[in-house]
C-alpha positions, 0 to 999 in steps of 0.5 A: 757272129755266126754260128755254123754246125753240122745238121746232117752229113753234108749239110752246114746249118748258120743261125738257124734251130731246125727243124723249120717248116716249108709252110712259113714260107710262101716264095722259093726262087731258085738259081737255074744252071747247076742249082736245078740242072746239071750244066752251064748252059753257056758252056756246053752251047760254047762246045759246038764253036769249039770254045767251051775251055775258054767260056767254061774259065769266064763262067767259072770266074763269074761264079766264084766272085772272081769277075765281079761285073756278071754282065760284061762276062756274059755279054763276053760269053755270049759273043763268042757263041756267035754262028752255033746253030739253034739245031746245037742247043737243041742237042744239048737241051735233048742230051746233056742237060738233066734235072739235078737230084731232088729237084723235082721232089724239092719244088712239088713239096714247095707247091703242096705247101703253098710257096709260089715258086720262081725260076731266076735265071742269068742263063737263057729262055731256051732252057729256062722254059723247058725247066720252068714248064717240066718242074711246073715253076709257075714264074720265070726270068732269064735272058734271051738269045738273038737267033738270025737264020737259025743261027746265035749272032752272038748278041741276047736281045733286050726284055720290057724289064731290062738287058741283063738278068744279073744278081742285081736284077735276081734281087730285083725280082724277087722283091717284085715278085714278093710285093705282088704277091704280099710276101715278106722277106722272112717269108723267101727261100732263095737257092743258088750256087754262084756269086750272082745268086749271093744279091736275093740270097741276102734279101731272103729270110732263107738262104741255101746254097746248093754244092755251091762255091765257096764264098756263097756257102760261107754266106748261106743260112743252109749249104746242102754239100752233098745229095740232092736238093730235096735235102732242104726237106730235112732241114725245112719240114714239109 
């Protein structure tokens, strides 16, 4: 039986004592689109054909548990984005998407303190890269977009690892990752906020759900609700 308390303002604590310490750990992975940025990519790449309300509602639905097969709703999402220019994602790169609070405190107290951190990501290589390389993220996995002529096609283009980064492949690879570098699970945090995050959120020995949907709260060893994700730090001492 669970045993869910207030830690802090803001922050619900299930099954744990804290204070812990960050150096018991030695893997982070972190869910990308609304866990270390402020968007969903998906979405605001739909703006530029017009379809943003109508891939916003399947993203949403996605993320809330409500479609439970994530690849098909992506591979619907991704199809409607055919024809927007690669020029359109670069904008939103430039003038949308921001590192969401803490984010950057929260992974370099993770370094400092010897976690390898990874970027898990259902969204695409496009951001993934910028965010991996603008964090100092030392590993990464997302999907890639089929770009012809400067344009999406609508389709993402299969990896050496597989077609989809789903929850299932999150799990998948933070396992992998954890088995090359000699982790055990008590020894993962896992960070996320939708539905597709709950699979390596299961399999860590640390859960945080970061303003995260309701289902994936009620699951999380941590649900920071409110501030930034450098909040974790309150709860996992550095």
């Amino acid at each position: 039986m669970t045993h869910a308390t207030e830690f802090a303002p803001g922050i619900i604590v299930q099954d744990i004592a804290p204070p812990l310490r960050l150096s018991d750990f030695k893997l982070i992975a972190f869910d990308m689109d609304s866990t270390l940025i402020n968007i969903e990519c998906v979405d605001e790449i739909a703006d530029a054909a017009g379809r943003k309300a109508e891939v916003a509602a399947i993203t949403e639905a996605a993320m809330q548990g409500v479609i439970t097969d994530y690849k098909e709703s992506l591979r619907q999402r991704v199809a409607l984005l055919r024809g927007v220019p690669v020029a359109h994602m670069e904008q939103v790169l430039r003038e949308r998407m921001q590192y969401n609070p803490g984010a950057q405190a929260l992974v370099a107290a993770c370094r400092s303190a010897g976690l390898a951190t990874l970027l898990v990501s259902g969204g695409f290589t496009f951001f993934a890269d910028h965010v991996r390389a603008g964090l100092g993220i030392q590993y990464a996995r997302s999907n890639v977009l089929e770009v012809q002529d400067g344009q999406l096609t609508g389709r993402m283009v299969d990896q050496d690892w597989g077609d989809i980064c789903d929850g299932q492949e999150k799990r998948r690879t933070v396992l992998e990752l954890a088995a090359l570098l000699g982790v055990s699970r008590a020894q993962i945090i896992a960070v996320g906020d939708g539905a597709n995050d709950l699979p390596m959120m299961a399999i860590a020995g640390l859960s945080v759900a970061f303003r995260a949907k309701p289902s994936v709260r009620a699951q999380a060893r941590i649900a920071i609700n409110s501030g930034g994700l450098d909040r974790l730090l309150e709860v996992v001492q550095s």
